[in-house]
C-alpha positions in Angstrom: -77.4 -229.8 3.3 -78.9 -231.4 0.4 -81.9 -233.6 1.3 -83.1 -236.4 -1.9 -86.8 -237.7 -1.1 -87.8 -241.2 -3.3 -91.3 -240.9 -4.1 -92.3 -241.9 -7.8 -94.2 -245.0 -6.4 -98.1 -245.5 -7.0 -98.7 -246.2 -3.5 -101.0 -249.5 -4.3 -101.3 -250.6 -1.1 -103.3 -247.6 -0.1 -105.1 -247.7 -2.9 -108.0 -246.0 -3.6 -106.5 -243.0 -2.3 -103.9 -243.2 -4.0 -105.5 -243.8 -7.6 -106.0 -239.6 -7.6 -103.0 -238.3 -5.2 -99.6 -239.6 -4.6 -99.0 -241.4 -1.3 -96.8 -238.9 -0.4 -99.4 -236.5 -0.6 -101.8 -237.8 1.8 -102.7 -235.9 5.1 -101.8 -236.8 8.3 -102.3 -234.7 10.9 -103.4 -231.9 8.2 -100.5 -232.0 6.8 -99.0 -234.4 3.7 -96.7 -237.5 4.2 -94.0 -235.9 2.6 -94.3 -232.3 4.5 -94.2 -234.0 7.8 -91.3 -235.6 6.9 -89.0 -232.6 5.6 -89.9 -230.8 8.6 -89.1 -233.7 10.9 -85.6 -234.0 9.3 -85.0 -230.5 9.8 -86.0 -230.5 13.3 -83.1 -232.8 14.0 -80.2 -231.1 11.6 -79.2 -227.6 13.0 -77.9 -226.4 10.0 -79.4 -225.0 6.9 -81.4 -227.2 4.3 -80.3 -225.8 0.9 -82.2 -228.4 -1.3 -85.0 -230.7 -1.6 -84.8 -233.1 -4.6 -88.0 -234.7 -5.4 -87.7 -238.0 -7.7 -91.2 -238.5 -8.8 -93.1 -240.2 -11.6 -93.5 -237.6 -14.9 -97.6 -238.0 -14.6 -97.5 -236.5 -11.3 -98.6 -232.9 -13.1 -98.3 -229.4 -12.4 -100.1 -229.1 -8.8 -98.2 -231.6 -7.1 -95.0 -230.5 -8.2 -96.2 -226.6 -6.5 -97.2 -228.7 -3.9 -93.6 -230.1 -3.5 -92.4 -226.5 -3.5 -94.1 -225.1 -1.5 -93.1 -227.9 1.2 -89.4 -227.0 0.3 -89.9 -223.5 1.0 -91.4 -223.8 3.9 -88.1 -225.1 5.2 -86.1 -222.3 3.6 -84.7 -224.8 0.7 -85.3 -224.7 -3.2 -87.3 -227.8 -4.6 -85.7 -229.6 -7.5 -87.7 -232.0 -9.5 -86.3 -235.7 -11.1 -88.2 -238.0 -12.8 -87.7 -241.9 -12.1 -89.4 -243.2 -15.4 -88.3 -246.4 -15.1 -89.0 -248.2 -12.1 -85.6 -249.9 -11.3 -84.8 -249.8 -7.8 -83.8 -247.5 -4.8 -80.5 -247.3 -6.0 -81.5 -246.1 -9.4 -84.0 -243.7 -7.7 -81.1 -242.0 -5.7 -79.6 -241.8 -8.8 -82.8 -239.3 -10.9 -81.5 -236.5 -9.0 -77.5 -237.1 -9.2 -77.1 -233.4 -9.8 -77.7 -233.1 -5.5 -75.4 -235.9 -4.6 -72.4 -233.7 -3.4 -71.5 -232.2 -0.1 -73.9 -233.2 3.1 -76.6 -235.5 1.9 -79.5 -237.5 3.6 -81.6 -239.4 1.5 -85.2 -240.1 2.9 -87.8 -242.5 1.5 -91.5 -241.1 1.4 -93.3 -243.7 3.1 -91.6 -243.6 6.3 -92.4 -241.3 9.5 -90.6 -240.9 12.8 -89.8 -239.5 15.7 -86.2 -238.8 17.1 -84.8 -237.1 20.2 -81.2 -236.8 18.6 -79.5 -234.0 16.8 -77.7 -234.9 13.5 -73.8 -235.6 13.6 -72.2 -233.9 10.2 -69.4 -234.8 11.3 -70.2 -238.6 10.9 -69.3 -240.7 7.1 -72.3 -241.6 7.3 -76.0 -242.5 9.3 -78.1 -245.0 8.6 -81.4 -244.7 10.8 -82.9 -247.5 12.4 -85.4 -248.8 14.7 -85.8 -252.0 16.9 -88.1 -254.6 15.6 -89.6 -257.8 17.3 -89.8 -259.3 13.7 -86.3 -258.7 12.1 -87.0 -261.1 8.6 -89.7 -258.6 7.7 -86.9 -256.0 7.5 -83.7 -254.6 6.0 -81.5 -254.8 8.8 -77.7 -253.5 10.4 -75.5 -255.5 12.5 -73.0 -253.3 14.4 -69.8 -254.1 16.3 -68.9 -252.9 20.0 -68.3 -249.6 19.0 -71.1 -249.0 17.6 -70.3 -249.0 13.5 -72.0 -250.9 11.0 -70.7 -254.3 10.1 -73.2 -255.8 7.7 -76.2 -254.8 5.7 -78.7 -258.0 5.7 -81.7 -257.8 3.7 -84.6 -259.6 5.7 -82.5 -262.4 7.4 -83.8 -266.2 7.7 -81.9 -266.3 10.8 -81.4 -264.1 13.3 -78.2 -261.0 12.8 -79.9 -257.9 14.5 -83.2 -256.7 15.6 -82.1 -253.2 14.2 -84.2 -252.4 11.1 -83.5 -250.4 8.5 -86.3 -247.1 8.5 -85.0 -245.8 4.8 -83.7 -242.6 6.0 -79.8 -242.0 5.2 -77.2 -239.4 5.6 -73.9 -238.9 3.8 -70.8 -236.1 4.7 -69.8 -236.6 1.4 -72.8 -237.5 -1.7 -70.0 -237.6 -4.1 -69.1 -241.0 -2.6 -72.6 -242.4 -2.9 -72.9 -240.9 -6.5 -69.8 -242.8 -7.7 -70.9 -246.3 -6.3 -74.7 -246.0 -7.6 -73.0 -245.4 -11.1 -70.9 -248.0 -10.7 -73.9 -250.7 -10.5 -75.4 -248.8 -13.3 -72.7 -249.0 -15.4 -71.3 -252.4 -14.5 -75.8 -253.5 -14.8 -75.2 -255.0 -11.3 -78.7 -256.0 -10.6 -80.2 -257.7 -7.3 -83.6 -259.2 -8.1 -83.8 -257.2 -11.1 -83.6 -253.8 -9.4 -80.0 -251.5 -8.4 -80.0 -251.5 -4.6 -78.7 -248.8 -2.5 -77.7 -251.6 0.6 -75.2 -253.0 -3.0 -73.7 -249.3 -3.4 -73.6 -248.8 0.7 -71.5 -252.1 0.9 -69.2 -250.8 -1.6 -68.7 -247.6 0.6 -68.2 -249.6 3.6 -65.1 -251.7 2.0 -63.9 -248.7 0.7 -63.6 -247.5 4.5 -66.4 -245.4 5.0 -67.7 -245.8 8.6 -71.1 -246.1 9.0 -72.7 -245.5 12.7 -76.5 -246.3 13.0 -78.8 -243.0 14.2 -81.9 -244.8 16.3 -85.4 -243.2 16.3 -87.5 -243.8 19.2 -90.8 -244.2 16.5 -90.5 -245.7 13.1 -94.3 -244.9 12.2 -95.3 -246.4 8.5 -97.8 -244.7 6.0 -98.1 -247.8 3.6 -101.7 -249.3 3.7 -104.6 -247.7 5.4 -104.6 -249.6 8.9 -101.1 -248.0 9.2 -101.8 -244.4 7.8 -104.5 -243.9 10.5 -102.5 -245.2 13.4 -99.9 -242.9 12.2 -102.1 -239.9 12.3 -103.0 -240.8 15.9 -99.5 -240.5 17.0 -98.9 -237.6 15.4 -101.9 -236.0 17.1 -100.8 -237.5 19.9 -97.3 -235.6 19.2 -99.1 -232.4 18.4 -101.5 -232.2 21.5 -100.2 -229.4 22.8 -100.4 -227.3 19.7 -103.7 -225.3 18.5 -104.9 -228.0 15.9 -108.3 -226.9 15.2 -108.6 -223.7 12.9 -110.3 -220.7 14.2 -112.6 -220.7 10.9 -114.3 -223.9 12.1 -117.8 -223.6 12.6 -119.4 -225.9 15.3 -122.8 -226.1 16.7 -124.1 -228.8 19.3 -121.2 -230.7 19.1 -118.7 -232.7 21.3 -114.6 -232.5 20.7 -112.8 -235.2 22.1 -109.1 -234.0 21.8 -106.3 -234.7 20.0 -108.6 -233.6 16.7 -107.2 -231.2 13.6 -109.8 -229.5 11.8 -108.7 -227.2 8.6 -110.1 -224.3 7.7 -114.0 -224.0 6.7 -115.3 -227.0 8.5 -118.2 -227.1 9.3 -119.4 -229.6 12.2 -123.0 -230.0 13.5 -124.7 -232.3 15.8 -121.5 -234.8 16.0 -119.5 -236.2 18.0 -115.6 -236.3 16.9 -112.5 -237.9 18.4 -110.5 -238.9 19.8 -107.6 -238.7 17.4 -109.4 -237.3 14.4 -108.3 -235.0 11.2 -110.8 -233.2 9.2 -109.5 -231.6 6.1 -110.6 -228.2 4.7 -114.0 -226.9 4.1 -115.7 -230.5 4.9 -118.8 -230.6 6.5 -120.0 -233.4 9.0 -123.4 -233.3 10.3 -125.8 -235.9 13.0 -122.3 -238.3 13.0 -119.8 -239.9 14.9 -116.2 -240.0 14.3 -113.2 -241.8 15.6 -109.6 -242.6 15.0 -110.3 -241.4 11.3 -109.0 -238.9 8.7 -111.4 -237.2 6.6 -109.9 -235.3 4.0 -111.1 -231.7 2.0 -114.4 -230.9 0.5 -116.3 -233.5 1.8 -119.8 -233.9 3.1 -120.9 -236.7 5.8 -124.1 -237.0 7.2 -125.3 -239.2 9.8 -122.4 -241.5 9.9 -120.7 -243.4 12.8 -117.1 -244.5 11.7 -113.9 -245.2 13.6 -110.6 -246.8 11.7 -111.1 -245.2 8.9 -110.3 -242.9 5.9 -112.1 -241.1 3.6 -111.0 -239.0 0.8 -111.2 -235.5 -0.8 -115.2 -234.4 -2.3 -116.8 -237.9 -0.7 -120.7 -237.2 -0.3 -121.2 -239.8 2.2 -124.6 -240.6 3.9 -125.6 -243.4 6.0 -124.2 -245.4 9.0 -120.9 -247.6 8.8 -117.8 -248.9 11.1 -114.8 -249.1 9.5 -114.3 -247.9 6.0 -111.6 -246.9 3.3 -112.8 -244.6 0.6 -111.4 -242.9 -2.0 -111.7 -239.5 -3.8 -115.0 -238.3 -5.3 -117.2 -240.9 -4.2 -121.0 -240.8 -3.1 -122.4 -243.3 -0.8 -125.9 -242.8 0.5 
């Protein structure tokens, strides 16, 4: 199985944390975007994970490309890195890394999390994983016929086809397929609103006879702006509760845990109060504060703080007393 994850986006809506990292790259749960979703795609496919193309912008540098594989190997695959220079769609995207569309395929969008109590048909054409919505015009969506196969690909319908949205994670039996019909709009320039679409090269497939069943999630959690980052970071701490989340290197002195809370390794926590649903990236230190629903990332320092909904980013020196904040890398607020 070859897995190719989109991700050369700037992430503006979660800007300014995304001005210094890549959206992909951002912690939930201690651990980035994009590493919670290459282990939560191979938690569902029992088979082996050979590769994991990365399509990413050229200015991502060095780090974030050993970042990327490392997050491969953790998996047991080889990381492979494509550059999307030209921002010209989510077909075009697919496209960067050509090189892995053959044999089993899933393509997965890195700005998308979920959780699924399924295990992945291979033998299927093709899965296109979606998610009920109670606002379907917001949303890519599938209509599907009594046997359960794909019919039509609507793009945020006016009027009501299906409440069954669209999540952007994909899998294909066969990636040559895909390859050939993504070329095709390439080659023919076959545009929609100025961008090559993958739903364009999916209809193609489906004329063509291949048979498209959808693969439901029971959570479709989003990572796009902050509001949704930190609710998605509760989840997951929700999902992780019965795992050891706080390292044994933590240092903690007259202070209150309210569980689910990760803490990385060399926090330092004194005087505080933190949690419920709380992450605290590596060698931060928190003193006289209280902390709720809120990721924190590494090397930072807050003192005497009371915060909830929030997020604050890596080597903040934060002092003072607030309620619902968003800030970004190397900042100092006193």
């Amino acid at each position: 199985m070859n897995i190719i994850i989109p991700m050369a986006g700037r992430g503006t809506r979660l800007r300014p944390h995304t001005l210094t990292v890549p959206k992909p790259l951002i912690p939930i749960a201690g651990k980035p975007i994009v590493q919670r979703l290459v282990e939560d795609i191979a938690k569902v496919y029992e088979g082996k994970i050979d590769k994991v193309g990365f399509v990413i912008d050229r200015d991502f540098g060095q780090q974030v490309e050993d970042n990327l594989q490392a997050i491969a190997n953790k998996v047991g695959a080889e990381a492979y890195m494509y550059y999307q220079d030209e921002k010209l769609g989510t077909g075009h995207a697919i496209l960067c890394a050509q090189q892995m569309l053959e044999g089993n395929v899933i393509v997965a969008f890195a700005d998308t999390l979920f959780k699924a109590e399924f295990t992945l048909d291979v033998a299927q054409d093709g899965i296109i994983w979606v998610q009920q919505v109670d606002d379907p015009q917001a949303f890519g969506v599938v209509k599907v016929d009594d046997e359960n196969v794909i019919t039509d690909f609507v793009e945020k319908p006016k009027e009501y086809i299906s409440d069954l949205a669209i999540i952007g994670i994909y899998y294909f039996r066969e990636g040559t397929q895909l390859r050939s019909e993504l070329q095709y709009l390439i080659d023919h320039d076959l545009k929609e609103n100025g961008e090559y679409q993958l739903t364009n090269a999916l209809e193609a497939m489906k004329e063509k006879g291949t048979r498209f069943v959808p693969g439901q999630v029971s959570e479709w959690l989003d990572c796009g702006n902050k509001n949704a980052a930190v609710y998605t970071n509760k989840r997951y701490l929700e999902f992780l509760s019965g795992e050891e989340l706080v390292s044994a290197s933590v240092k903690q002195k007259n202070t209150v845990i309210i569980p689910p809370v990760y803490m990385g390794e060399g926090v330092v926590v004194e005087n505080s109060v933190i949690g419920p649903h709380v992450s605290i990236g590596k060698n931060t230190k928190v003193k006289n504060s209280i902390i709720q629903n809120t990721i924190v990332q590494t090397h930072s320092t807050l003192n005497n703080v009371n915060i909830k909904n929030s997020m604050i980013g890596n080597f903040v020196n934060f002092e003072g007393k607030q309620d619902d904040f968003s800030i970004g890398d190397y900042n100092v607020l006193a």
